[in-house]
N, C-alpha and C positions, 0 to 999 in steps of 0.2 A: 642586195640585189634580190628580184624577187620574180619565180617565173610563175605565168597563169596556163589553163587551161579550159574554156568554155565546151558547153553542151547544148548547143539552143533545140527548141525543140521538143526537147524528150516527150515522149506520150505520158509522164506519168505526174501524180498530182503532187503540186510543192509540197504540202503540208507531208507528203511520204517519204520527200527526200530529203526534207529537213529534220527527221530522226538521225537517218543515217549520218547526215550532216554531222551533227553533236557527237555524236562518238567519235568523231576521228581529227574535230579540231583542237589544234594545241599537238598534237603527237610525231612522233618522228614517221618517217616515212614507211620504215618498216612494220612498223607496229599498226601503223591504218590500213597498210596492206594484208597484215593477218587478223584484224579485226573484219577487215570486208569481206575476206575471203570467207569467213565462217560464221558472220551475218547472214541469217534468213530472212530477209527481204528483199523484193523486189527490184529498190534502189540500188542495193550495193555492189551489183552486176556493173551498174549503168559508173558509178561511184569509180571501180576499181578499176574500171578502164581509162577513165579521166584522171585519174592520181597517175596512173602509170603516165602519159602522157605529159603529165605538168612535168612531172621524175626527168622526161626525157628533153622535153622543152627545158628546164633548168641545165641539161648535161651539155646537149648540141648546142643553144643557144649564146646558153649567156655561163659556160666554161665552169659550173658549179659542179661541187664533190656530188655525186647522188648519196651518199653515205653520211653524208653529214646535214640532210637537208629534213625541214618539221615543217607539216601542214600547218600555216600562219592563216589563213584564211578558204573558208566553206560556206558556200551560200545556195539557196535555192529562190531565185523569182517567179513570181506566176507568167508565163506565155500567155498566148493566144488560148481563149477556147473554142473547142470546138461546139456546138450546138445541134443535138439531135432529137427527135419528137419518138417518143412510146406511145401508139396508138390506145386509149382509153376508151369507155365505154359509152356511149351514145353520141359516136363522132367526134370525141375530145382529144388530146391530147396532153402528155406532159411531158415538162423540156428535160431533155440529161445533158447536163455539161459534161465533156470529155477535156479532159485540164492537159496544159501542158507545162511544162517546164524549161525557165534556163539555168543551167546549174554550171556555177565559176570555185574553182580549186586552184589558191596560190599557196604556191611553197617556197619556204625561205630558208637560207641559210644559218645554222646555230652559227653565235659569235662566241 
C-alpha cells in the first residue's frame, strides 16, 4: 500500500526541485526528513512539508506504521508558466518566464 501527497502550483522552477528530489528517494522517512531539514535550498521547505503530509496521509488513511515507511517515489512536473515582459531599450521588450511546479511524494511501506 502506497500513500501520496501532491503540491500543484508551487512558484518554484522544476529543474530546482528535482535536486532536492534526488536526495531523498529511495530513503526512510526519517532520514529525508533530516536530510531536508538541513538542505539549503529553496525547495526543501516546500519538500518537507509535503513528506510530512504523505507520513500522515499513509498513518490516518490507509492505517500504515509511519515508522516503518521509505520514500518509493519523488517527482517534480513543469506547471503552468507564468509570462512577464522587462521593459528594454528602444520600446522592446523581453519575455521572463516565472515556472511553476507540481511536485508528487509516495511513501511506501518496508516489507
Amino acid at each position: 500500500m502506497d500513500a501520496k501527497a501532491h503540491l500543484k502550483y508551487a512558484r518554484i522552477s522544476p529543474r530546482k526541485v528535482k535536486i532536492v528530489c534526488d536526495l531523498i528517494r529511495g530513503k526512510d522517512t526519517k532520514t529525508a526528513k533530516a536530510i531536508l531539514a538541513s538542505t539549503p535550498k529553496a525547495a526543501s521547505e516546500l519538500m518537507l512539508k509535503l513528506l510530512q503530509s504523505a507520513v500522515s496521509n499513509a498513518e490516518n488513511n490507509h492505517n500504515l506504521d509511519p515508522d516503518n515507511l521509505f520514500v518509493s517515489e519523488t517527482y517534480a512536473n513543469p506547471g503552468p508558466i507564468i509570462k512577464r515582459m522587462m521593459p528594454r531599450a528602444k520600446g522592446s521588450g523581453n519575455r521572463i518566464n516565472k515556472r511553476t511546479s507540481h511536485i508528487t511524494i509516495v511513501v511506501k511501506e518496508k516489507e
